[in-house]
C-alpha positions as CSV (number, residue, x, y, z in Angstrom):
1,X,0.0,0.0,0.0
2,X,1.6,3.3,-1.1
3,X,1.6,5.7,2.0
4,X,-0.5,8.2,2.6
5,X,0.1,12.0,1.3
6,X,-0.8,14.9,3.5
7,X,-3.2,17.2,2.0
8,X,-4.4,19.1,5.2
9,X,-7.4,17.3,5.2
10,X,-6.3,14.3,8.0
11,X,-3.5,14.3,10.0
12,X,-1.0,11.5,9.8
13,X,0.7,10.0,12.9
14,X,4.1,10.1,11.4
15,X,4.6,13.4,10.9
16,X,6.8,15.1,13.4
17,X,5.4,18.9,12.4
18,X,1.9,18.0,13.7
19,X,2.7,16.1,16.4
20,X,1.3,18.8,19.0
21,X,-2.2,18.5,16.8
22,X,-1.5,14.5,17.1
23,X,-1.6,14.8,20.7
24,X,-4.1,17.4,21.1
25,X,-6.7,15.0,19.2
26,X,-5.4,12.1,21.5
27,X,-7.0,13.9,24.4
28,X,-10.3,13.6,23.4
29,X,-9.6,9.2,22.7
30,X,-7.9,9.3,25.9
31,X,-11.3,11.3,27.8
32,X,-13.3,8.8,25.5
33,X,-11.6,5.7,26.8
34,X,-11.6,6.5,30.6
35,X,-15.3,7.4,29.8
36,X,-16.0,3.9,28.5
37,X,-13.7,2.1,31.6
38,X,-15.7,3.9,34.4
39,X,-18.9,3.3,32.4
40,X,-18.3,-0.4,32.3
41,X,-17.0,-0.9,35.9
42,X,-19.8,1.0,37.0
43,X,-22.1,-1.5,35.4
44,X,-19.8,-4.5,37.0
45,X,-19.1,-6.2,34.0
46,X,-17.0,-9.0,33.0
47,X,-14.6,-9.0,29.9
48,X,-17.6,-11.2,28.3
49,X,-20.6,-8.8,29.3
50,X,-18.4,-5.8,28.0
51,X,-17.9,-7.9,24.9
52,X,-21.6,-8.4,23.6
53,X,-22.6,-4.9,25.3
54,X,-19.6,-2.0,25.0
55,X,-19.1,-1.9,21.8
56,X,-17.7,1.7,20.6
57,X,-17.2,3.3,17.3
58,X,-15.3,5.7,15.7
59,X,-17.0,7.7,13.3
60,X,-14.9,9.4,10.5
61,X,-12.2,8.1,12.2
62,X,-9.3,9.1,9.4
63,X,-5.9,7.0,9.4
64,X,-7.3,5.3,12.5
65,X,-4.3,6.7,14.9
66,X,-7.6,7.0,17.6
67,X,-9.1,3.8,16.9
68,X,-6.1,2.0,17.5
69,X,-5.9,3.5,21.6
70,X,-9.6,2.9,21.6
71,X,-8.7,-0.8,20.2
72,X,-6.1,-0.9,22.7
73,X,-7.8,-0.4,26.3
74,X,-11.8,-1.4,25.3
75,X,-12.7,-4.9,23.6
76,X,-14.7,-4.1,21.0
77,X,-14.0,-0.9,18.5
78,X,-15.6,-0.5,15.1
79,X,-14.0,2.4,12.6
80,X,-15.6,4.0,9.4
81,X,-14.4,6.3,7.1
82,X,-14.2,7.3,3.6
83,X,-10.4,6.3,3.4
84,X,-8.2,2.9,4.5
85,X,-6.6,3.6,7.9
86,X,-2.7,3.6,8.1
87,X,-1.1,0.2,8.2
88,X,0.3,1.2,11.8
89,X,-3.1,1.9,12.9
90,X,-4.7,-1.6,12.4
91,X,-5.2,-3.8,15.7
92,X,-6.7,-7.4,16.1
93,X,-9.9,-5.4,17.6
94,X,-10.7,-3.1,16.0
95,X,-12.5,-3.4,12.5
96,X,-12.4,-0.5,10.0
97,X,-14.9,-0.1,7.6
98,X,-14.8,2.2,4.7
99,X,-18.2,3.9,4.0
100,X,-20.2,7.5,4.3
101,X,-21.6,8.3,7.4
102,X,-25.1,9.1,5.6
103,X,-24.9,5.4,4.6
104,X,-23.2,3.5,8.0
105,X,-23.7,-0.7,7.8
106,X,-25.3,-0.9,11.3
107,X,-28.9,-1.6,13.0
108,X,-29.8,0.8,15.2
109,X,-29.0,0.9,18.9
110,X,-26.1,-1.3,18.8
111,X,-23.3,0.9,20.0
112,X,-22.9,1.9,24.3
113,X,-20.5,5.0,22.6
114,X,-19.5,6.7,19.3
115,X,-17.1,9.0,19.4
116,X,-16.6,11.3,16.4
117,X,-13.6,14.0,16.5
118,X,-13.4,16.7,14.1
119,X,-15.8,15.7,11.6
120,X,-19.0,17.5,11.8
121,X,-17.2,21.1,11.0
122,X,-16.8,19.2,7.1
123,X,-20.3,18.6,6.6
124,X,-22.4,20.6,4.5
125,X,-26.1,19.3,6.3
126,X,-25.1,18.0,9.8
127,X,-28.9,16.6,10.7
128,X,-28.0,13.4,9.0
129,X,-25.1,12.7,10.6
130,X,-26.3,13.6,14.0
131,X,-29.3,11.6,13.3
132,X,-27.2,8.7,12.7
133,X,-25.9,8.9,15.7
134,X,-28.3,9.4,18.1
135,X,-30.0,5.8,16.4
136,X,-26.8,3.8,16.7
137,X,-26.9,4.4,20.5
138,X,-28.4,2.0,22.9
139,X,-31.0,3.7,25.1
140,X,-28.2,4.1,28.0
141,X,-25.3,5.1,25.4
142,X,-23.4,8.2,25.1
143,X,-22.1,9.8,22.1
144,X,-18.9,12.4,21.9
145,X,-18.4,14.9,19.5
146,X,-15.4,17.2,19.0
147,X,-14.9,20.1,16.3
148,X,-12.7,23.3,16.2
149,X,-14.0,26.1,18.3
150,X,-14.4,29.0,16.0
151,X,-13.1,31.3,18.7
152,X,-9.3,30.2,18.3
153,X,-9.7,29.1,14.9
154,X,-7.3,30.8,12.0
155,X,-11.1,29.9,9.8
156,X,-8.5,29.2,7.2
157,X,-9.2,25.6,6.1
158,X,-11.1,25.0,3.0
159,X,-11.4,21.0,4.4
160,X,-13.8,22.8,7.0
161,X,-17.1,23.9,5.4
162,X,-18.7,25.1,8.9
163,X,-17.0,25.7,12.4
164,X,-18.7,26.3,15.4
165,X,-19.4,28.3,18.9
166,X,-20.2,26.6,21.7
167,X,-23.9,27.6,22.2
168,X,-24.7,26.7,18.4
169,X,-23.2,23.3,18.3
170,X,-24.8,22.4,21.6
171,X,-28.3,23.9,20.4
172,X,-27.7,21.8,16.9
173,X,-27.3,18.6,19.2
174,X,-30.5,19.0,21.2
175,X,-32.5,18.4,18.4
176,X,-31.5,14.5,18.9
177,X,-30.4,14.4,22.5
178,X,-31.7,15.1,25.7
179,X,-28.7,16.0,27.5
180,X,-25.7,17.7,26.0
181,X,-22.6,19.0,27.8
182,X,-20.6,21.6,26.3
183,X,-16.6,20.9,27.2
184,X,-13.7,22.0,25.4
185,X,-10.3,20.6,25.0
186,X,-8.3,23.2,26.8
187,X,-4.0,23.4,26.6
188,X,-1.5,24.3,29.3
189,X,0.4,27.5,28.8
190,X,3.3,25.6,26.5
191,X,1.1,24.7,23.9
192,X,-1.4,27.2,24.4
193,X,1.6,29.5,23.3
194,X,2.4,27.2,20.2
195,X,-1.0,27.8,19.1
196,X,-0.9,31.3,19.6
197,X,2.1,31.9,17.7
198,X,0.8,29.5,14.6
199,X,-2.0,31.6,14.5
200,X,-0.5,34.6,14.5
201,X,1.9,33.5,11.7
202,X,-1.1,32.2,9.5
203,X,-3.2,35.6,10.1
204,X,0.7,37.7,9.0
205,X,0.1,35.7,5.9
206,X,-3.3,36.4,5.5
207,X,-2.5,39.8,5.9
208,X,-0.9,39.6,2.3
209,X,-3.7,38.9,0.8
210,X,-6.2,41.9,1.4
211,X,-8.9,41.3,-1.1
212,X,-9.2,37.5,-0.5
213,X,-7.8,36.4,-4.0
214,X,-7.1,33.0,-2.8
215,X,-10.6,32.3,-2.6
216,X,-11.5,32.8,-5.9
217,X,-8.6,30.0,-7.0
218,X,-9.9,26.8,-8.4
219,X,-10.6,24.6,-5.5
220,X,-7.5,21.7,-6.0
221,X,-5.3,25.0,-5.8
222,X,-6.7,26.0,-2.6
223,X,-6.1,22.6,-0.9
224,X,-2.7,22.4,-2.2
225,X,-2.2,25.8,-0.5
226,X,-3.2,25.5,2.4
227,X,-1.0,22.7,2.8
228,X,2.0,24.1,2.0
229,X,1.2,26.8,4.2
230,X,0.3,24.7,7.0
231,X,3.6,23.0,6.7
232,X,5.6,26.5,6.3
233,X,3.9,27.9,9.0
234,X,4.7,24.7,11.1
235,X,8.6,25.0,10.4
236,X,8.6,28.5,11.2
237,X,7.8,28.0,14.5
238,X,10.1,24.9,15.2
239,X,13.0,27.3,13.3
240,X,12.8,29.9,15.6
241,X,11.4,28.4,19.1
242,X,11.4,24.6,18.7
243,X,7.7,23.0,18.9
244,X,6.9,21.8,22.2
245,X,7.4,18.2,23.7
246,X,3.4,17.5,24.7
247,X,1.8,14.6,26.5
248,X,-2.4,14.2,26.5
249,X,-2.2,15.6,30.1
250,X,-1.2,19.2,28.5
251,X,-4.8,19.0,26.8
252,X,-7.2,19.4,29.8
253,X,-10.5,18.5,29.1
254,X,-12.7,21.4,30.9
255,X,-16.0,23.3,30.2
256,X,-16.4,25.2,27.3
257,X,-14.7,28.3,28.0
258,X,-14.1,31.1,24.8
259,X,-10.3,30.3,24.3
260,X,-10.7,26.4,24.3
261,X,-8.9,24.6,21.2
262,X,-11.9,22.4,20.4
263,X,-15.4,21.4,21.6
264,X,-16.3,18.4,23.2
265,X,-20.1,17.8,23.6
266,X,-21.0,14.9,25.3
267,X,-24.6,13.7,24.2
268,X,-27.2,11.5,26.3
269,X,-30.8,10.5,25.9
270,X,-31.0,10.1,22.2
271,X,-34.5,10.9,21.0
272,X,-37.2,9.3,18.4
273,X,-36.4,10.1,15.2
274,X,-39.1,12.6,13.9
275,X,-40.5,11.8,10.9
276,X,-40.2,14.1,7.9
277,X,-43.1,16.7,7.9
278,X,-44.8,15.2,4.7
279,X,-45.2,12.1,7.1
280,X,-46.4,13.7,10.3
């Protein structure tokens, strides 16, 4: 299998440039999986109980660098996405499955959790995802859902068709849950100063480009762009201050607060699917 070529799109494990983005995603598997643990000791289960009843899945999971820690600590991880996963990234439990979200292989209720990081921000029309995942959750299941917050965002990908507040991504949820909690995935001051300075370099090159020419470029151009740039703005920063040395534990997750790197909502009580209004 030829490897995989960045395109800004998905981030790869390998690459040392985005390893602080690698580790910042992490954080959300890593809340995810101590999530599913305390869920299933709570419940008293054996390793055969959590078998047939905590199975989790990873929804637009990418090259499957998150499915393979959720394969590692819970016994039973499914993966979809558009793409193969990275060779590094399989594990004997975890089974990837290429296909669309709008058109997932499952009956419904059959997952205790479905996590699905930094997906919803590329979708057009978000109901149908969301409404696919409030069916594949059991009654007592719990679904988590991370995406840029749009606060901290350079709002500079072309990958990224809408990014969200806090208060509109929770109100979007509650049209399928019950309960949703707003977090965010937070960083300690060393990162939280990596960021600041990427951003800052990306909005100094933005700068050069008053009368937003680059939007009107065809689209393939754009993607290749961005990148480039995300690579040059990447090697700026570890030219002139060296990129930080992270660990998951520099990536608190916390309430939603306005200078948060991402959104976390964690969604309960799915409810009925309403029928279309030509139906009611």
């Amino acid at each position: 299998m030829s490897p995989l070529v960045f395109t800004g799109e998905r981030l790869h494990q390998d690459s040392p440039l985005f390893a602080v983005d690698i580790v910042r995603h992490r954080a959300a598997y890593a809340y995810a999986i101590a999530m599913a643990k305390a869920k299933g000791e709570a419940k008293g289960k054996t390793m055969g109980e959590a078998k047939a009843h905590g199975r989790i899945l990873d929804l637009g999971c990418g090259t499957g660098y998150g499915t393979s820690e959720l394969a590692e600590a819970l016994p039973q991880t499914f993966a979809v996405d558009r793409i193969s996963p990275d060779s590094a990234a399989r594990h004997p439990r975890a089974s990837f499955i290429r296909a669309d979200a709008a058109h997932l292989p499952f009956r419904p209720q059959i997952f205790d959790m479905v996590v699905s990081f930094q997906v919803i921000e590329h979708l057009e029309d978000p109901e149908p995802y969301v409404n696919a995942i409030a069916r594949l959750l059991v009654p007592g299941g719990v679904a988590l859902i991370t995406t840029p917050n749009i606060l901290e965002s350079d709002r500079e990908n072309p990958f990224h068709v809408h990014e969200y507040q806090a208060d509109e991504l929770g109100n979007l949820l509650r049209s399928r849950f019950a309960e949703v909690e707003m977090l965010g995935v937070s960083a300690r001051p060393e990162p939280k100063a990596y960021y600041d300075a990427r951003l800052r370099r990306i909005r100094s090159i933005v700068r050069l480009d008053p009368l937003g020419l680059r939007n009107r470029l065809p689209r393939r151009l754009v993607d290749a762009l961005f990148a480039s740039l995300a690579v040059v703005v990447r090697r700026g920063i570890q030219r002139k201050d060296g990129l930080p040395q992270v660990k998951v534990d520099d990536f608190p997750i916390l309430p939603a607060l306005p200078d948060c790197l991402d959104l976390l909502a964690v969604c309960r009580r799915p409810l009925p699917d309403t029928p279309p209004a030509n139906q009611r």
